[in-house]
C-alpha positions as semicolon CSV with decimal commas, in nm:
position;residue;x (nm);y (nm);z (nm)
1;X;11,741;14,438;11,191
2;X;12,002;14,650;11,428
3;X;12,195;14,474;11,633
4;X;11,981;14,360;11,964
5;X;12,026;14,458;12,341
6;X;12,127;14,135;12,548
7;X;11,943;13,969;12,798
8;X;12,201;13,968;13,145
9;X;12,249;13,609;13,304
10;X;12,476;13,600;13,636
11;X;12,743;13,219;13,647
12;X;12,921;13,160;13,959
13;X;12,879;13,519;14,029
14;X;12,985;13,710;13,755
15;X;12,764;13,903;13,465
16;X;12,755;13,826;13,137
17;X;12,548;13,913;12,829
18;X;12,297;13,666;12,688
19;X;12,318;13,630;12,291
20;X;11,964;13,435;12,353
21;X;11,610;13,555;12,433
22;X;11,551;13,215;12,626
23;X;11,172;13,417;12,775
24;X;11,037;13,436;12,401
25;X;10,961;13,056;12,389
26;X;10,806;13,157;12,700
27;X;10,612;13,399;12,589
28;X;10,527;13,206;12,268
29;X;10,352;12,896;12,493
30;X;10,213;13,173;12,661
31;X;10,111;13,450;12,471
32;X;9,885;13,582;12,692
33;X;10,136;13,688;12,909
34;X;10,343;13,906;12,632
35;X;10,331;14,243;12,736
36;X;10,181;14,505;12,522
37;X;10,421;14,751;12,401
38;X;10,397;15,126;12,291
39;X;10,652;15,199;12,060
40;X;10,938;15,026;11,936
41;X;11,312;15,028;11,963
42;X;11,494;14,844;11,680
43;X;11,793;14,772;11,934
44;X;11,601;14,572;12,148
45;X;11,231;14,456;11,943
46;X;11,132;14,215;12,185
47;X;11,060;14,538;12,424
48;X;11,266;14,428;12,728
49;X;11,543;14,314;12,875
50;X;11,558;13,976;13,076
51;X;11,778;13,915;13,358
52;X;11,881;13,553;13,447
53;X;12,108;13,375;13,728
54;X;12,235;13,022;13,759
55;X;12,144;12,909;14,136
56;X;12,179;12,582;14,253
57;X;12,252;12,419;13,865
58;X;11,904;12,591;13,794
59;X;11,787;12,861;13,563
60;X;11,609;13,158;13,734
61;X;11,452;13,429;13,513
62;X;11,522;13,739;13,836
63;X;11,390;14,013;13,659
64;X;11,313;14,214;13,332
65;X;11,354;14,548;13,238
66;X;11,072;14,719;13,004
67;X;11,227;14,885;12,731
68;X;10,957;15,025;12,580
69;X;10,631;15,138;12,730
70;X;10,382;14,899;12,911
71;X;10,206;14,854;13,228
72;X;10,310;14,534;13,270
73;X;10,612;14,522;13,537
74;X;10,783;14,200;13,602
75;X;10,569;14,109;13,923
76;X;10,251;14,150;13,723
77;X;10,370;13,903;13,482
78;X;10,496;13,653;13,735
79;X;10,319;13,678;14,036
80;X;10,508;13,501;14,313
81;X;10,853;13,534;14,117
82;X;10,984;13,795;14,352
83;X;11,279;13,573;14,418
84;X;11,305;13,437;14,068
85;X;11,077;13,203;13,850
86;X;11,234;12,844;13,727
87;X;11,277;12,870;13,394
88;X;11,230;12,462;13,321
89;X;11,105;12,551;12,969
90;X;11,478;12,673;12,834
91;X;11,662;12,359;12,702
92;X;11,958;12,422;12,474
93;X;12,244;12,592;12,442
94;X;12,260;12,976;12,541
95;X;12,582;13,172;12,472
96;X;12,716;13,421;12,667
97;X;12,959;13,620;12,477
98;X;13,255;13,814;12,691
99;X;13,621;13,993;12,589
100;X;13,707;14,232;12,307
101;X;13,532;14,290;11,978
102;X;13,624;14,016;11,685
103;X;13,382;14,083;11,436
104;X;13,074;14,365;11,425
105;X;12,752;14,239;11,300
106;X;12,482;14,496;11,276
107;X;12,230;14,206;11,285
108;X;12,037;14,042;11,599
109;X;12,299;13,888;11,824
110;X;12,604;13,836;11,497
111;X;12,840;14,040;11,657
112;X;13,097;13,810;11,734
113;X;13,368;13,879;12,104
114;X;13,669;13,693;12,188
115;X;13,515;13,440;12,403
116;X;13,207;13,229;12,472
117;X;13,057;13,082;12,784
118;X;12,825;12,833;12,658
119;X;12,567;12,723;12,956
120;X;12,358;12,420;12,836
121;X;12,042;12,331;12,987
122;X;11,795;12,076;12,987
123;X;11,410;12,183;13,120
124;X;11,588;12,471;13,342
125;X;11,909;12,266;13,481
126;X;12,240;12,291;13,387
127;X;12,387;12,036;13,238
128;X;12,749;12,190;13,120
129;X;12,967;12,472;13,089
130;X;13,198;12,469;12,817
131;X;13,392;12,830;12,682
132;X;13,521;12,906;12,338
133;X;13,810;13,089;12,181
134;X;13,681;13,375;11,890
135;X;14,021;13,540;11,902
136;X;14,180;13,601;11,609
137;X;14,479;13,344;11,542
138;X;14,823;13,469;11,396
């Protein structure tokens, strides 16, 4: 598998790439909301990209963007979301990888940066935010 697009999550105000595809369980309780695809892109096979913000201690799916072709647009899939949907069924860690390259791995989300922002959740709410050290030691 190439390596995969991230999802984009927004903490305390600042972007950061998602090394998670936290709307797949989502989609997998729900599979009649999966979008059809045309086509395929091996950088991203899930056909979009998600993007997620932290409001209030909450999780708030805020948008995706289709990567390959559909007709489904993010307000047909979650009608009344146009401020953001709850996302109570994430619970887990997700990590948010930031900083310079450590390690390249051409597979899913391997590739490994100098730093991680891990957000853990419980049914949509935060529950901590912890960061961890990938850089190389001398």
């Amino acid at each position: 598998m190439s390596a995969q697009m991230y999802d984009k999550i927004v903490y305390e105000g600042k972007e950061y790439w998602l090394a998670a595809t936290p709307l797949e369980a989502h989609f997998a309780a729900n599979p009649g909301l999966r979008p059809k695809f045309e086509g395929f892109v091996s950088a991203c096979a899930r056909g979009y990209v998600a993007r997620w913000e932290v409001r209030e201690n909450r999780l708030c799916l805020t948008g995706m963007e289709m990567i390959c072709r559909t007709d489904a647009t993010f307000a047909s899939l979650f009608s009344g979301g146009k401020d953001g949907v709850f996302a109570e069924w994430v619970s887990g860690d997700l990590v948010c990888p930031y900083g310079g390259l450590v390690k390249y791995d051409h597979a899913g989300f391997a590739r490994k940066l100098e730093h991680e922002l891990i957000l853990s959740f419980r049914n949509g709410v935060l529950e901590t935010a912890r960061t961890r050290d990938n850089s190389p030691q001398p």
